[in-house]
CHARMM internal coordinates of N, CA and C (Angstrom, degrees):
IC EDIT
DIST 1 N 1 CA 1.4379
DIST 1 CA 1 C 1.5242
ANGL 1 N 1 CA 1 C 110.14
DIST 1 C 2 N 1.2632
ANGL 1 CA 1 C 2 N 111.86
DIHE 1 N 1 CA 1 C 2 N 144.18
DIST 2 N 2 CA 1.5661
ANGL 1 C 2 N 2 CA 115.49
DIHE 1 CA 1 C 2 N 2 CA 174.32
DIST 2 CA 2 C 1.3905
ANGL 2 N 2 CA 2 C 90.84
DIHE 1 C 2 N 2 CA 2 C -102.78
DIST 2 C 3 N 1.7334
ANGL 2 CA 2 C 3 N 98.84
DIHE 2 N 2 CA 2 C 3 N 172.55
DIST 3 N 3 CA 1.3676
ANGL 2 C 3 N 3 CA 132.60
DIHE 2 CA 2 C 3 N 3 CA -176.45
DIST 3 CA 3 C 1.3589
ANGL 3 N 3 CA 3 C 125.67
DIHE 2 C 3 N 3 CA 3 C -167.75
DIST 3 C 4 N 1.4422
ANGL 3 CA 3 C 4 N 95.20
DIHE 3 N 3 CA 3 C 4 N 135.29
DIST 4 N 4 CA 1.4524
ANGL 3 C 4 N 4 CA 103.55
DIHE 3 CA 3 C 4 N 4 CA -178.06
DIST 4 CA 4 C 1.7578
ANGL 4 N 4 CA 4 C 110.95
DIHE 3 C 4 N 4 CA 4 C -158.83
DIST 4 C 5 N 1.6397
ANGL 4 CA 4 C 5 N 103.73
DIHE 4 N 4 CA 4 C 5 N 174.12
DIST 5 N 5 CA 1.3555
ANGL 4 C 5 N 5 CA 109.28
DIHE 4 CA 4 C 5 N 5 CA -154.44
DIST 5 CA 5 C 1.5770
ANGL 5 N 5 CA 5 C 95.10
DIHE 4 C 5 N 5 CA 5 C -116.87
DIST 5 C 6 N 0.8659
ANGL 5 CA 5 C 6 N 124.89
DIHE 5 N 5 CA 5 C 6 N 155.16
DIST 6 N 6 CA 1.6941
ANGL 5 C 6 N 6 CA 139.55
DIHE 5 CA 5 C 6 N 6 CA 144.50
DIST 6 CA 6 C 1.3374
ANGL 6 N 6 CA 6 C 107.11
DIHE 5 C 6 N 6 CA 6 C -92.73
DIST 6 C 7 N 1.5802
ANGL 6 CA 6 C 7 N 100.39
DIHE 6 N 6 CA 6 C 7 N 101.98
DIST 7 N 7 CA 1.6387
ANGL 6 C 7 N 7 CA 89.02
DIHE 6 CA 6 C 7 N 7 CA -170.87
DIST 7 CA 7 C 2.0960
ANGL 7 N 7 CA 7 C 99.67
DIHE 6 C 7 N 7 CA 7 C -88.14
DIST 7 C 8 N 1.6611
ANGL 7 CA 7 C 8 N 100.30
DIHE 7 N 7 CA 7 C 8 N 1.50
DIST 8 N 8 CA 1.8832
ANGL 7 C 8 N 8 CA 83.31
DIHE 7 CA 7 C 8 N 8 CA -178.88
DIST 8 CA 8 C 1.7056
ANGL 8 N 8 CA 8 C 86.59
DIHE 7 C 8 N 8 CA 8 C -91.93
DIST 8 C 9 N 1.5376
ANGL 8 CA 8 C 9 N 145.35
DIHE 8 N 8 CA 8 C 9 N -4.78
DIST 9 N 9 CA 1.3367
ANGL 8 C 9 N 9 CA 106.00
DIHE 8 CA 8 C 9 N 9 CA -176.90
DIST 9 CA 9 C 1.7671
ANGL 9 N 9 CA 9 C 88.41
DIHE 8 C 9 N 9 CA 9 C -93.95
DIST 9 C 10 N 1.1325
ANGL 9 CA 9 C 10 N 144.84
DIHE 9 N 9 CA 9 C 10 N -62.61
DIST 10 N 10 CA 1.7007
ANGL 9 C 10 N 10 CA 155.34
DIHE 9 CA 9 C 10 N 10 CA 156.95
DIST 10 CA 10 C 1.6859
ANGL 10 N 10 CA 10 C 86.38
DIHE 9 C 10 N 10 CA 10 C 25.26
DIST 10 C 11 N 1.6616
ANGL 10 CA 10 C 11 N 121.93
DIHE 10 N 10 CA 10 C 11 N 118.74
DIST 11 N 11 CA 1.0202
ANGL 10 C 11 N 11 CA 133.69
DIHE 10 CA 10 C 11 N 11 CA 170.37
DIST 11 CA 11 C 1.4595
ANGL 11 N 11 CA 11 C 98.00
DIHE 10 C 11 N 11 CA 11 C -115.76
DIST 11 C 12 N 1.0861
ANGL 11 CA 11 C 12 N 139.27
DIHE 11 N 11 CA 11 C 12 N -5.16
DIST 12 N 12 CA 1.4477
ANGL 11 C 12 N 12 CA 142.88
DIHE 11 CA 11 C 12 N 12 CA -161.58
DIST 12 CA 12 C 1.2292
ANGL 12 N 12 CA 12 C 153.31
DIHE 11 C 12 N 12 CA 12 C 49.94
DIST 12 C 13 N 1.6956
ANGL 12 CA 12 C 13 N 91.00
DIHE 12 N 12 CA 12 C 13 N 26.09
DIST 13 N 13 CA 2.0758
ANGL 12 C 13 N 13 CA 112.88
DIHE 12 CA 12 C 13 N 13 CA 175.58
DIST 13 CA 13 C 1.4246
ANGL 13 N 13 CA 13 C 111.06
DIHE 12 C 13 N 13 CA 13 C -42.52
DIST 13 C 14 N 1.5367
ANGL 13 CA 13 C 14 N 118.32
DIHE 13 N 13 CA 13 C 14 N -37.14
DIST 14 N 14 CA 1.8035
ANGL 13 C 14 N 14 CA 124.13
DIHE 13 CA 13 C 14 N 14 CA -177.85
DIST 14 CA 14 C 1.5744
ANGL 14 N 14 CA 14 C 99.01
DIHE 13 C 14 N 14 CA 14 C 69.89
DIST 14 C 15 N 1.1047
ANGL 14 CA 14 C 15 N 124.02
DIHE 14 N 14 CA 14 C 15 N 32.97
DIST 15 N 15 CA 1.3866
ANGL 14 C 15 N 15 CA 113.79
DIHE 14 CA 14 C 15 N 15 CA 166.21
DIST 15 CA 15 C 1.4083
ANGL 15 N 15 CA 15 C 106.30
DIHE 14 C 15 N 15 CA 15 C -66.98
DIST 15 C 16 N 0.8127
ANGL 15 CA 15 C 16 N 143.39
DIHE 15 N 15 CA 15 C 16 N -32.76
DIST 16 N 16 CA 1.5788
ANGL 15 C 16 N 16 CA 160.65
DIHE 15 CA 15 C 16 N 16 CA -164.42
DIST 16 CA 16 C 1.5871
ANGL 16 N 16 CA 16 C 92.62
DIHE 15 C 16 N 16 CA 16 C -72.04
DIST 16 C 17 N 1.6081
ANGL 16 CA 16 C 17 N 119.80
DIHE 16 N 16 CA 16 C 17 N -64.40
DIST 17 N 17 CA 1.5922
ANGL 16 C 17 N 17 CA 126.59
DIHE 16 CA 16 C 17 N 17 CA -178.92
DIST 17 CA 17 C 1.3855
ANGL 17 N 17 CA 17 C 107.97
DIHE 16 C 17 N 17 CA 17 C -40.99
DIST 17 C 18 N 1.7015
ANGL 17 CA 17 C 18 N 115.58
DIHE 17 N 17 CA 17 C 18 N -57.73
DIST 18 N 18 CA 1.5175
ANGL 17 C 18 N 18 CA 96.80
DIHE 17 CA 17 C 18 N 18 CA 167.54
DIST 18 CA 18 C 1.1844
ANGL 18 N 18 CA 18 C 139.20
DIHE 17 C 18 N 18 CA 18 C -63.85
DIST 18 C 19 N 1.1974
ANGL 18 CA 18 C 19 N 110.19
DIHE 18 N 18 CA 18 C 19 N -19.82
DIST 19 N 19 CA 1.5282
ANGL 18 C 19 N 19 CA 116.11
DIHE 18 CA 18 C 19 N 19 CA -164.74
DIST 19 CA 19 C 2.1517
ANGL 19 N 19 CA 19 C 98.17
DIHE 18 C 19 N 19 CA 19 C -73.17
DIST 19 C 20 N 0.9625
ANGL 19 CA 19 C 20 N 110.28
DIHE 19 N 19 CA 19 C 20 N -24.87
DIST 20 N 20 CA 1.5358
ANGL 19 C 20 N 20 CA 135.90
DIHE 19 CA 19 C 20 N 20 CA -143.26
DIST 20 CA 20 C 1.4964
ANGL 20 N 20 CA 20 C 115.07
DIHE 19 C 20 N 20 CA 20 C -163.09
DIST 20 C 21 N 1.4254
ANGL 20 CA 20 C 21 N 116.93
DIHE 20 N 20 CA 20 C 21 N 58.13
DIST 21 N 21 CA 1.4831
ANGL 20 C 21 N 21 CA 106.88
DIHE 20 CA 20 C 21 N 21 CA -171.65
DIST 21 CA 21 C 1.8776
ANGL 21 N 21 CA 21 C 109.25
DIHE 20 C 21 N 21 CA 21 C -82.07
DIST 21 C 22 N 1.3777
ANGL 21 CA 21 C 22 N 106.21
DIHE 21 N 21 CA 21 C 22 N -3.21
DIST 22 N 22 CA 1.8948
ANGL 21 C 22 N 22 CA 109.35
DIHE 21 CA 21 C 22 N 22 CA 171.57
DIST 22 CA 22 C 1.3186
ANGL 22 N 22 CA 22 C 105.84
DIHE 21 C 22 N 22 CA 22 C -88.19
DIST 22 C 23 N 1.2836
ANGL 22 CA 22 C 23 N 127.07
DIHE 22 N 22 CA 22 C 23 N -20.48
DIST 23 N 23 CA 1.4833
ANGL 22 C 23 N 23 CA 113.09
DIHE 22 CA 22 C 23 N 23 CA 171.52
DIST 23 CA 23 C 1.6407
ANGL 23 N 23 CA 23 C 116.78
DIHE 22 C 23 N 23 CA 23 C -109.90
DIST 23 C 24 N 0.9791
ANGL 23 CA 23 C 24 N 103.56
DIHE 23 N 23 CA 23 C 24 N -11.59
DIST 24 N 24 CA 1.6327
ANGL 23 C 24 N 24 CA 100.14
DIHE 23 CA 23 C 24 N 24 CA 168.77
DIST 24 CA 24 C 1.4400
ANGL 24 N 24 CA 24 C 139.50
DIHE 23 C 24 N 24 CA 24 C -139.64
DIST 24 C 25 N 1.5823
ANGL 24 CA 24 C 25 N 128.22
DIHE 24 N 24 CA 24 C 25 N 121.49
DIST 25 N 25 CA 1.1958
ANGL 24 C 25 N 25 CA 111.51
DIHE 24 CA 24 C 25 N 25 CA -175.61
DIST 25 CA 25 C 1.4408
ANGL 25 N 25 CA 25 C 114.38
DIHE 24 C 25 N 25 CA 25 C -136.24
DIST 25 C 26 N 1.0816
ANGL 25 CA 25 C 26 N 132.91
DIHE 25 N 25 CA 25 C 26 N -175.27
DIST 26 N 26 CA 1.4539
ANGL 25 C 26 N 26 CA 140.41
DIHE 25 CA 25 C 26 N 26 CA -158.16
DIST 26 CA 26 C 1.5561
ANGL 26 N 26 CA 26 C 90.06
DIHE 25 C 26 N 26 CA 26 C -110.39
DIST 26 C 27 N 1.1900
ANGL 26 CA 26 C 27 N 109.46
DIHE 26 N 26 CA 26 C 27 N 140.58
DIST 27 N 27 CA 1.5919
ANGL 26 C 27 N 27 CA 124.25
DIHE 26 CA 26 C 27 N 27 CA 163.26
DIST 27 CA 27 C 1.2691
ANGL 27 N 27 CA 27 C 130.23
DIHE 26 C 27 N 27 CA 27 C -109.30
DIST 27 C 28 N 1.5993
ANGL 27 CA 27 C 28 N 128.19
DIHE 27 N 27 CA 27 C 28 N 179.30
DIST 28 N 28 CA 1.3665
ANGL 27 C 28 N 28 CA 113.25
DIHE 27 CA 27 C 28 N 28 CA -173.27
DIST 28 CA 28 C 1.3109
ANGL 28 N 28 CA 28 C 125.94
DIHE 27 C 28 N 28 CA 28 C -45.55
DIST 28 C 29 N 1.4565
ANGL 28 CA 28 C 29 N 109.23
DIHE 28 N 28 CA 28 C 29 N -26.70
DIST 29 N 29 CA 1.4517
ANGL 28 C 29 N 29 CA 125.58
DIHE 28 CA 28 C 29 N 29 CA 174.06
DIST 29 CA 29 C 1.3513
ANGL 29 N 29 CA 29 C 134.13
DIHE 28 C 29 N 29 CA 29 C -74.83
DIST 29 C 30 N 1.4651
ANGL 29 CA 29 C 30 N 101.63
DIHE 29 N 29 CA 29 C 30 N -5.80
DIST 30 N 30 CA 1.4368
ANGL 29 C 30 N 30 CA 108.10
DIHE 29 CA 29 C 30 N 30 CA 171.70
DIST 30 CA 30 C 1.8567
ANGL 30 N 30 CA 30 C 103.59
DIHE 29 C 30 N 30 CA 30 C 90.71
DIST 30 C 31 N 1.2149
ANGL 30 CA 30 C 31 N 112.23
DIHE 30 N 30 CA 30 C 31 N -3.69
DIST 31 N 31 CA 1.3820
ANGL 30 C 31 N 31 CA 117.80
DIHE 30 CA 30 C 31 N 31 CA -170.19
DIST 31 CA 31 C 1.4373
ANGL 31 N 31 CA 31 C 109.92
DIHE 30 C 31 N 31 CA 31 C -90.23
DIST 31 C 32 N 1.4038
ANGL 31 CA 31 C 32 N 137.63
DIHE 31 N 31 CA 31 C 32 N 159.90
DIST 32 N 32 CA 1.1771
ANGL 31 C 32 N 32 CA 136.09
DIHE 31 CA 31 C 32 N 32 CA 160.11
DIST 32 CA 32 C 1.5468
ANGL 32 N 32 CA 32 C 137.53
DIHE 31 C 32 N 32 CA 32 C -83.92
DIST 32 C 33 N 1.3161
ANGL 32 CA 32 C 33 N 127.89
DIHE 32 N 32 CA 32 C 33 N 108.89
DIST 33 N 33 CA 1.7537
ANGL 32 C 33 N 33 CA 122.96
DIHE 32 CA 32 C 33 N 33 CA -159.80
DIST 33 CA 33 C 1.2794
ANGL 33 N 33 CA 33 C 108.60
DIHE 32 C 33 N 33 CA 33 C -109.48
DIST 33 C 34 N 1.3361
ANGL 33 CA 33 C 34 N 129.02
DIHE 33 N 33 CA 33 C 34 N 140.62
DIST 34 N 34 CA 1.4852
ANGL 33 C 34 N 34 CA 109.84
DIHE 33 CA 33 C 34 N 34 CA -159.63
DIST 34 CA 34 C 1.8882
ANGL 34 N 34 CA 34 C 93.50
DIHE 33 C 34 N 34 CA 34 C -89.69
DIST 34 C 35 N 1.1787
ANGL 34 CA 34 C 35 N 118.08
DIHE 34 N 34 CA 34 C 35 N 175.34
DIST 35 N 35 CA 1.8928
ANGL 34 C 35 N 35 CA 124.16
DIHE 34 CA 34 C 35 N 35 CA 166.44
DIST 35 CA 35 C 1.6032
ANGL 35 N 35 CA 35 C 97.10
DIHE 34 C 35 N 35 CA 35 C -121.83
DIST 35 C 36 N 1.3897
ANGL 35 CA 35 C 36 N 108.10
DIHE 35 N 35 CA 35 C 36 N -65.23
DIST 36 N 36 CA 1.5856
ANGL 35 C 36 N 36 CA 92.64
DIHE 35 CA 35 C 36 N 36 CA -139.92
DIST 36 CA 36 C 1.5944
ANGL 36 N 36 CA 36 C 83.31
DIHE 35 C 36 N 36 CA 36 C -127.96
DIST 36 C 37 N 1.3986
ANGL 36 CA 36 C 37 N 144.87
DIHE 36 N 36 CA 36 C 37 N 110.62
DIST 37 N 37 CA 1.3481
ANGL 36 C 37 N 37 CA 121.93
DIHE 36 CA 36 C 37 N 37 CA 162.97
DIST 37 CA 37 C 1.5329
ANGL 37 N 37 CA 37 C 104.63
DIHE 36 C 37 N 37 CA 37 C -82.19
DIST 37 C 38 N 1.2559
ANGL 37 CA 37 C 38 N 141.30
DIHE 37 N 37 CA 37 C 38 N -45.18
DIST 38 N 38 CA 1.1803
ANGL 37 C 38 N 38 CA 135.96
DIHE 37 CA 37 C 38 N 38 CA 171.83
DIST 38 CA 38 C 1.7821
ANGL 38 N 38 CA 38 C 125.81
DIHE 37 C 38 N 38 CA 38 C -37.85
DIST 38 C 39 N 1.3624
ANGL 38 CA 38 C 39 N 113.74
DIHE 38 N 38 CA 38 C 39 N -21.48
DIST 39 N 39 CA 1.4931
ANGL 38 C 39 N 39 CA 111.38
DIHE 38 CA 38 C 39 N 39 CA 159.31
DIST 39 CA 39 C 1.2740
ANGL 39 N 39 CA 39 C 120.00
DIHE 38 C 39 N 39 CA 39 C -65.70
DIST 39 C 40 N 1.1505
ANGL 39 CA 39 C 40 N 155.40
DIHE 39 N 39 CA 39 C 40 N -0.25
DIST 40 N 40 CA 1.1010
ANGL 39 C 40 N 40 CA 147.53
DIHE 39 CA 39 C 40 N 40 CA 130.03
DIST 40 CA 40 C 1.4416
ANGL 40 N 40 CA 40 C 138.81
DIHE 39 C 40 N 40 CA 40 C -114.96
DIST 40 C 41 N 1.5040
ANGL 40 CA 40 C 41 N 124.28
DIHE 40 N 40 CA 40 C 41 N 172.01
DIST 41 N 41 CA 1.9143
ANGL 40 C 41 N 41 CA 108.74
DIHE 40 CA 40 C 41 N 41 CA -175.74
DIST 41 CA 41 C 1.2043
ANGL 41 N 41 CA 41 C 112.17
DIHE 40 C 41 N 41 CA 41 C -78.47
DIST 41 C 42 N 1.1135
ANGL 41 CA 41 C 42 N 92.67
DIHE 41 N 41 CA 41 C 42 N 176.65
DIST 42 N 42 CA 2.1369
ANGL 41 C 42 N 42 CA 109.04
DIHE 41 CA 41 C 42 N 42 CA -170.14
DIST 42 CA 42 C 1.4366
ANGL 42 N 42 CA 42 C 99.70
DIHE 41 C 42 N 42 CA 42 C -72.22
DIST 42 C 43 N 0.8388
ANGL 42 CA 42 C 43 N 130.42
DIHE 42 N 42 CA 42 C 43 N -21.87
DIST 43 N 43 CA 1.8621
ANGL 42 C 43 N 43 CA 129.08
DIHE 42 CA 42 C 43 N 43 CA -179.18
DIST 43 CA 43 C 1.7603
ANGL 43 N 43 CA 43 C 93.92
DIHE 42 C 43 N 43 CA 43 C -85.53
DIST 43 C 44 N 0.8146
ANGL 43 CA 43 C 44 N 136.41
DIHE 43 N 43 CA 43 C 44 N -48.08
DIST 44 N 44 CA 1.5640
ANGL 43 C 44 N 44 CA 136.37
DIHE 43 CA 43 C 44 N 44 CA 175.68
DIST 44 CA 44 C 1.3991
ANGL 44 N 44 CA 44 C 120.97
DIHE 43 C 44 N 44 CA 44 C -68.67
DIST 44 C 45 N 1.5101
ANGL 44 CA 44 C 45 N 120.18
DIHE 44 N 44 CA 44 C 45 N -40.58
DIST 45 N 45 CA 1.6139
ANGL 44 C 45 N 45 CA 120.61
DIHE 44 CA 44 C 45 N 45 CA 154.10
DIST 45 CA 45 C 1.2687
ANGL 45 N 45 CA 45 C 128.42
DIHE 44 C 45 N 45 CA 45 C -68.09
DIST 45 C 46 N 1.9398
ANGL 45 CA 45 C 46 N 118.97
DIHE 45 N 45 CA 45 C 46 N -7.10
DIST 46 N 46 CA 1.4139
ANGL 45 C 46 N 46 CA 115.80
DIHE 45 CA 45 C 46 N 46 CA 176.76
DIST 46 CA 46 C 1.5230
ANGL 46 N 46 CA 46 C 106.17
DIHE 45 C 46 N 46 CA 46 C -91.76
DIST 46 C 47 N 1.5506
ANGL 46 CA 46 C 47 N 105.03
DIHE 46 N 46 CA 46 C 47 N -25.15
DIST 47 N 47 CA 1.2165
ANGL 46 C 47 N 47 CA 107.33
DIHE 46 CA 46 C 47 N 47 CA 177.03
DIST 47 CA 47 C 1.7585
ANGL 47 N 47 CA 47 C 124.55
DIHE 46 C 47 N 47 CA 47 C -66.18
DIST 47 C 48 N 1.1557
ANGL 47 CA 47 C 48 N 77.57
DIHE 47 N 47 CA 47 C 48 N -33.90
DIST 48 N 48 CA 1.6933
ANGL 47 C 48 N 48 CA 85.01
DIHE 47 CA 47 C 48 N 48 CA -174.62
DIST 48 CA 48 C 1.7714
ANGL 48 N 48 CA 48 C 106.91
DIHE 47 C 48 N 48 CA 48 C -69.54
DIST 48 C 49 N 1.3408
ANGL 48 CA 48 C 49 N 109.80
DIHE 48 N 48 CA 48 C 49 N -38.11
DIST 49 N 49 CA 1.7339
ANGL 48 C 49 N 49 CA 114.16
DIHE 48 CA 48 C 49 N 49 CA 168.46
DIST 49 CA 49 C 1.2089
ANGL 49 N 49 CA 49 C 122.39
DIHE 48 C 49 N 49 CA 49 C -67.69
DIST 49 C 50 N 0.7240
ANGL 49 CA 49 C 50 N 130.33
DIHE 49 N 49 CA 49 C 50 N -18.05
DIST 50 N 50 CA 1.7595
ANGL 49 C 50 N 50 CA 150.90
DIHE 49 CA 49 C 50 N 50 CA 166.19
DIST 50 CA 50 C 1.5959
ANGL 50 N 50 CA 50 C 112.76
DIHE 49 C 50 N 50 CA 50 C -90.05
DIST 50 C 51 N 1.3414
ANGL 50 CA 50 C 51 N 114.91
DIHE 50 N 50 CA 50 C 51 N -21.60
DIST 51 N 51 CA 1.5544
ANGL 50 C 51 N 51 CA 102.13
DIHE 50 CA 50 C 51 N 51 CA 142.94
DIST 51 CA 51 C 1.6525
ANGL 51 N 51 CA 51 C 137.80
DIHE 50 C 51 N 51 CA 51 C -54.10
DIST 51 C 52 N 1.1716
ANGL 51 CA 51 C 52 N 76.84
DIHE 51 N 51 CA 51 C 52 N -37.86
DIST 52 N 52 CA 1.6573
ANGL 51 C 52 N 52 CA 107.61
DIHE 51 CA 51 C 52 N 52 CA -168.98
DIST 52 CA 52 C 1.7271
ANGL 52 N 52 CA 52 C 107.27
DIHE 51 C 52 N 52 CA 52 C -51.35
DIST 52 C 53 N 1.7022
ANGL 52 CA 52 C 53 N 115.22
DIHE 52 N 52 CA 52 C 53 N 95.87
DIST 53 N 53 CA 1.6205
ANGL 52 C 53 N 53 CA 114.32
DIHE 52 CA 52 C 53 N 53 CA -171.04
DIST 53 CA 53 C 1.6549
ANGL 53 N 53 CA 53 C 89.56
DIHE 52 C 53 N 53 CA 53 C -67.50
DIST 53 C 54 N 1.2027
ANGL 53 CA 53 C 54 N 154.36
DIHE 53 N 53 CA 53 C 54 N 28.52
DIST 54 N 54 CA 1.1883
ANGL 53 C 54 N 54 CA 131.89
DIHE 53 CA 53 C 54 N 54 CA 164.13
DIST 54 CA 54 C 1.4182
ANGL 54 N 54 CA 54 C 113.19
DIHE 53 C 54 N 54 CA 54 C -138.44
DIST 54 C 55 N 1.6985
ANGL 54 CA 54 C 55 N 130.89
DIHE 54 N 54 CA 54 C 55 N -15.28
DIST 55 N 55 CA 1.4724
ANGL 54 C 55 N 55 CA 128.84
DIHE 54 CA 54 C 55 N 55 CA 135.67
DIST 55 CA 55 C 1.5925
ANGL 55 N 55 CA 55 C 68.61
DIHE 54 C 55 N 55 CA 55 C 110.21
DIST 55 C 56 N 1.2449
ANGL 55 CA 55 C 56 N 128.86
DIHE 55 N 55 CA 55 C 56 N 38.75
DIST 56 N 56 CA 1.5568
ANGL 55 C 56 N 56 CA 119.32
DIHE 55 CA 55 C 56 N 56 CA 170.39
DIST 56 CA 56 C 1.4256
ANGL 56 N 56 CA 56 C 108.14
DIHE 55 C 56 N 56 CA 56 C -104.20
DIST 56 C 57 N 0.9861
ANGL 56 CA 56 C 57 N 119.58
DIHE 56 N 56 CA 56 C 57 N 18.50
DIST 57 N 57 CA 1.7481
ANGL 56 C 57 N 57 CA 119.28
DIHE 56 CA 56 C 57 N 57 CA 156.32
DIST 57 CA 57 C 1.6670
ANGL 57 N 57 CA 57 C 116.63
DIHE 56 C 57 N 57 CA 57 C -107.11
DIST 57 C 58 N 1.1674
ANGL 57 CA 57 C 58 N 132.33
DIHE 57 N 57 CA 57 C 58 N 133.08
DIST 58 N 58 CA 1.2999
ANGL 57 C 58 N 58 CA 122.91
DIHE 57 CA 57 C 58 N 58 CA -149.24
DIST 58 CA 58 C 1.2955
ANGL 58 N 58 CA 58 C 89.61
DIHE 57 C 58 N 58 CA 58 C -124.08
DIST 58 C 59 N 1.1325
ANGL 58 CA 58 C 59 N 154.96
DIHE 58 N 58 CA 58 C 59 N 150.63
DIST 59 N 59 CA 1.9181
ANGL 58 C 59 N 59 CA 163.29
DIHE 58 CA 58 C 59 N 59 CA 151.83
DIST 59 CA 59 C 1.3651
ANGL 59 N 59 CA 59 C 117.80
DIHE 58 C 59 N 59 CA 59 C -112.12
DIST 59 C 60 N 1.1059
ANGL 59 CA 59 C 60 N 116.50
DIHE 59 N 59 CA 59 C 60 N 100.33
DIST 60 N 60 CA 1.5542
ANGL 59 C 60 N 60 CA 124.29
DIHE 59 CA 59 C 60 N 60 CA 147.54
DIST 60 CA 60 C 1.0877
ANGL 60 N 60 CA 60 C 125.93
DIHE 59 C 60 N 60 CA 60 C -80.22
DIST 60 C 61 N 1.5262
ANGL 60 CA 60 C 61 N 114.62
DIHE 60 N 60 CA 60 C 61 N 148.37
DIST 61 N 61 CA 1.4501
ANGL 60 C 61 N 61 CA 117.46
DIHE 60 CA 60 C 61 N 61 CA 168.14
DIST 61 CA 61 C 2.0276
ANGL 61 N 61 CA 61 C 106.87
DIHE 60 C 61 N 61 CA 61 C -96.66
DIST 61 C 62 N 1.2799
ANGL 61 CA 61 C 62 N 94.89
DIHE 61 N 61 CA 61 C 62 N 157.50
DIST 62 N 62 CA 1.6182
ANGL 61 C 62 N 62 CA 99.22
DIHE 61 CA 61 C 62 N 62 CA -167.02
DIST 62 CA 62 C 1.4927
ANGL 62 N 62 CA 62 C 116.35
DIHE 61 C 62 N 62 CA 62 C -51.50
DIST 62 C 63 N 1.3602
ANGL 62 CA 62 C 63 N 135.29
DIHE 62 N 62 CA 62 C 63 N 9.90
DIST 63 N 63 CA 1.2288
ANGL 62 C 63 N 63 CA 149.35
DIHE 62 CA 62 C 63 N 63 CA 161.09
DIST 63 CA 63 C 1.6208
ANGL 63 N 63 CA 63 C 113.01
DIHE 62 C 63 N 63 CA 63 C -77.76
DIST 63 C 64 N 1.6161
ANGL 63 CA 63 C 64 N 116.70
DIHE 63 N 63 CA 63 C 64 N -23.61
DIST 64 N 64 CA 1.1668
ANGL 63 C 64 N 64 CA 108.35
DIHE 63 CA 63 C 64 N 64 CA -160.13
DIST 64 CA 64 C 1.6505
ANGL 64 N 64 CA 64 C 123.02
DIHE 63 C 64 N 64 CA 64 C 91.17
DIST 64 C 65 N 1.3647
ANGL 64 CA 64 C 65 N 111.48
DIHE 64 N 64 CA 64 C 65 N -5.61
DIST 65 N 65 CA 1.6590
ANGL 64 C 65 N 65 CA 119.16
DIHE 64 CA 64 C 65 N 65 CA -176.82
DIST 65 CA 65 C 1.9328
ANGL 65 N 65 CA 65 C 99.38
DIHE 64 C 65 N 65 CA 65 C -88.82
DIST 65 C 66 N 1.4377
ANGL 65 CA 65 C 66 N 95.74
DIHE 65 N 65 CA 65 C 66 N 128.06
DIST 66 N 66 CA 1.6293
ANGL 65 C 66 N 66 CA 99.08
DIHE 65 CA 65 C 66 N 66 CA -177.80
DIST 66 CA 66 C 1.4695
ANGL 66 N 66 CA 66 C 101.56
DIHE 65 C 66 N 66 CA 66 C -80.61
DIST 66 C 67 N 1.5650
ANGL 66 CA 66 C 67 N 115.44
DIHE 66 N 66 CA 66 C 67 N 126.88
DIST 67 N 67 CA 1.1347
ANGL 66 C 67 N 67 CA 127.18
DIHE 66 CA 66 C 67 N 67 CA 154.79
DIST 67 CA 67 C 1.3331
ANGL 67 N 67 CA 67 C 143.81
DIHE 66 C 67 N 67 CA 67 C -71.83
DIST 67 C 68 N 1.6980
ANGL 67 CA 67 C 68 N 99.98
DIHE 67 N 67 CA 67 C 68 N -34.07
DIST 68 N 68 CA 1.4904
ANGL 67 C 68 N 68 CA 112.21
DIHE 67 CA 67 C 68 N 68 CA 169.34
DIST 68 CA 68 C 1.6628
ANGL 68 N 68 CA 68 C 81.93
DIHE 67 C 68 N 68 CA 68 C -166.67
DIST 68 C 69 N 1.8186
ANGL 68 CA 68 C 69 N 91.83
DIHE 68 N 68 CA 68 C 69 N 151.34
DIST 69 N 69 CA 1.6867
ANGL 68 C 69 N 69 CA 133.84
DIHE 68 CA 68 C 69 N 69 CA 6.58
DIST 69 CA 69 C 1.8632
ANGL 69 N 69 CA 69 C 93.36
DIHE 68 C 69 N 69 CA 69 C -86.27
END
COOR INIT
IC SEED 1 N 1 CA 1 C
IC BUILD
């Protein structure tokens, strides 16, 4: 799975950080940057994007087809 952020919708709740603190963390900016999506499974990285109150984490599967949001 790929991953990536919208860092202009990213308000910086970090619900995502808990859900997933090896693939995601907050930066000086208060924004979220992804590290590692491969440290955890695909049921645990959808969850963590689906935390997200603003749908600013985006998931692809390795085809390029968006999974969420």
């Amino acid at each position: 799975m790929k991953v990536r952020v919208d860092r202009d919708l990213c308000i910086g709740v970090s619900n995502c950080v808990a859900y997933a603190p090896t693939v995601f963390k907050l930066d000086d900016e208060n924004k979220v940057v992804v590290l590692d999506p491969s440290s955890v499974d695909d049921e645990t990285l959808l969850e963590a994007a689906e935390s997200c109150p603003e749908n600013a984490i985006i998931v692809e599967d390795d085809e390029g087809n968006q999974l969420y949001p």
